[in-house]
N, C-alpha and C positions, 0 to 999 in steps of 0.2 A: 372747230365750231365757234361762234359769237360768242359774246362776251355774254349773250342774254340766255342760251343753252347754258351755258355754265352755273347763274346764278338761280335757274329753273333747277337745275339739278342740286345745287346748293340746297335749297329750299325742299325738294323730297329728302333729301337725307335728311336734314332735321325732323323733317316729317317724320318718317323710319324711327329715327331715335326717340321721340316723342312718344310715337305707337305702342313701343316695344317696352317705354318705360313704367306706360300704363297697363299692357298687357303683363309684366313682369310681378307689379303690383294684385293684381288678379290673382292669380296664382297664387301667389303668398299667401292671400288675404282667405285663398275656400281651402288649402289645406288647413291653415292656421285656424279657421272656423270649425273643420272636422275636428279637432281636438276638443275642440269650444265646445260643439254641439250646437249651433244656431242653426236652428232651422228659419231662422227670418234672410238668414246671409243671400240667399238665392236670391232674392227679389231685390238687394241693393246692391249686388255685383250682376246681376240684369241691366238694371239704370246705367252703369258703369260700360256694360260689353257695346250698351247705343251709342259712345263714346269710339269706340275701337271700330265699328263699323263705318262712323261717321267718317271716320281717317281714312278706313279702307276705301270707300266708296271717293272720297276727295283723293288719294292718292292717284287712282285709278283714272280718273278722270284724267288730272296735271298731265300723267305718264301719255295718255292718245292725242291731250293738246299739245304736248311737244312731237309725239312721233306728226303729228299731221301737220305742225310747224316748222318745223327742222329737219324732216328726213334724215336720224341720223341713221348713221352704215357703222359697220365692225364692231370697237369696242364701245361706243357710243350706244349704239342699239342696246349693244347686252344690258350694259347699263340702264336703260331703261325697263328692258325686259324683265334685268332682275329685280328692280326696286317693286311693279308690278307684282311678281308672285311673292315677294318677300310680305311686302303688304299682306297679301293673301292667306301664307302661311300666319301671320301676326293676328289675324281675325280671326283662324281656326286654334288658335292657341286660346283665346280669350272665350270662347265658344265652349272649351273644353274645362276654361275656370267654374261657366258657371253652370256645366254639366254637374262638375264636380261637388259645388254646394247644394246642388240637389239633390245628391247621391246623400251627402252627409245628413239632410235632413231627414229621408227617407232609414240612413241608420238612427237616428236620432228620435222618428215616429215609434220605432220597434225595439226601443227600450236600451241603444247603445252596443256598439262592439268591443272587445278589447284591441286597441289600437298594435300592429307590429312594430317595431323600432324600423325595421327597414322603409317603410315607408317615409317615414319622412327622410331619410337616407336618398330614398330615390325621388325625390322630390326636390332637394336640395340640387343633386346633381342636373338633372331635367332641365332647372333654372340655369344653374352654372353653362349648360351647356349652349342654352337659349343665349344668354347674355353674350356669351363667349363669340359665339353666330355672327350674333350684329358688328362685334368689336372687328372679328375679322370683315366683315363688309366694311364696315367704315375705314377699315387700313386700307382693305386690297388685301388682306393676307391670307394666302392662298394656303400654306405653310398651317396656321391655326383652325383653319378651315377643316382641312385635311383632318388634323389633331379631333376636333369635335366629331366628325364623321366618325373616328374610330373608339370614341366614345360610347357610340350609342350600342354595343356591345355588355358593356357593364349594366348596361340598364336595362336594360333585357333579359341579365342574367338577374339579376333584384328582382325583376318581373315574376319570373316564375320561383324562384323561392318565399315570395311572397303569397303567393298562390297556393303553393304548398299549405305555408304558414295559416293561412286563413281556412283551408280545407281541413286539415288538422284540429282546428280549432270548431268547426261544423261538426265535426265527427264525434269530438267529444260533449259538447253542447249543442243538441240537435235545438230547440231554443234560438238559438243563435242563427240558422239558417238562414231567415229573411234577414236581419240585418247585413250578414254574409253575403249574399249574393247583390248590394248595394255596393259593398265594400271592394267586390270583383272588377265592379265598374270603374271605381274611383282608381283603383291599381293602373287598371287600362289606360284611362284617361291621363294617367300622369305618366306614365309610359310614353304615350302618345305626341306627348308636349317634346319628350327628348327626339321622336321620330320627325318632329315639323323644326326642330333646331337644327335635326341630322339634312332637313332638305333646302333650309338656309344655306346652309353649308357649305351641300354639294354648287346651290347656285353661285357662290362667292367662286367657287373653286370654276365653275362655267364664266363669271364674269373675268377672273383675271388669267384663265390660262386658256379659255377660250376651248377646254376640255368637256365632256358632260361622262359622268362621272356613277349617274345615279343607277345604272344595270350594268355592274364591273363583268358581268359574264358576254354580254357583248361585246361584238367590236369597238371600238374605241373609235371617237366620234368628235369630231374639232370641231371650233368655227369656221375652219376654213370648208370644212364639208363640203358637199353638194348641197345635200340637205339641213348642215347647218344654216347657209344663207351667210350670215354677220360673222 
């Protein structure tokens, strides 16, 4: 490829990087709020997600004015392909921050929950695994990739102990129920953040081995496919 694909693709990865460091801060920012109790947090990590969209929608673009100027083939393509949904997955992460700060005011209207320890446990991890995602895209490391995908097991397993946890705590403080069933959300939600790291992942793991990876009960599906194309 030109010298000018190259510094086109230069320039999305910073992009990426950029997205995810904002996206990363989100996250932080509406759990760290559910502790707070700010029910104003919604509306100024709102202002913040028009940001993240902003990326999304300019990343997206870049990605078709290269495919429709360069025609790239093979690993080139994926490259593109994947920066595309990585994008993608980085907006629904950010989507889910400020889900998540309106979950917490919503606990915060109905008089407060008693927070789990596990949740910020799995909150911590979600990030770790989100960050971890990109690290391996910006390597190529297929290897860490892998590693995150088999992460997202543990966080799943927090998922429902957490569930437990919060249902336990309905049971005995019926009171509690509506803040409760807020608090289901936010669980989800943070979960969720680990399941769009786990598809970062898989796609590093499709850009550099050229594998796809994401229904392992399938047959096993390359680029070289038929159907893969690139």
């Amino acid at each position: 490829m030109t010298i000018h694909f190259v510094r086109e693709m230069e320039h999305l990865h910073r992009g990426i990087l950029s997205m995810c460091s904002t996206v990363e801060e989100l996250i932080h920012d509406s759990v760290d709020g559910l502790r707070a109790g700010r029910p104003d947090l919604a509306r100024e990590l709102s202002g913040r997600d028009g940001e993240v969209d902003e990326w999304d929608i300019r990343i997206e673009e870049e990605c078709l004015k290269i495919l429709a100027l360069y025609h790239p083939v093979a690993n080139d393509l994926r490259r593109v392909a994947v920066v595309m949904k990585i994008g993608a997955e980085l907006e629904r992460v950010a989507d889910l921050a400020v889900s998540i700060a309106e979950r917490s005011a919503g606990i915060a209207e109905h008089g407060g929950f008693p927070m789990p320890e596990r949740l910020s446990e799995m909150a911590r991890e979600s990030l770790s695994m989100l960050h971890d995602s990109i690290d391996a895209f910006v390597e190529q490391n297929a290897e860490l990739a892998r590693r995150v995908c088999l992460r997202d097991e543990a966080v799943d397993q927090l998922n429902r102990q957490l569930i437990d946890d919060v249902v336990q705590v309905m049971k005995q403080r019926p009171d509690l129920v509506e803040p409760g069933l807020h608090l289901f959300s936010v669980i989800r939600h943070v979960e969720r953040v680990a399941d769009h790291a786990t598809n970062i992942a898989e796609d590093v793991v499709y850009l550099v081995e050229g594998a796809i990876i994401r229904h392992p009960r399938l047959p096993r599906r390359t680029g070289n496919s038929r159907a893969g194309g690139a």
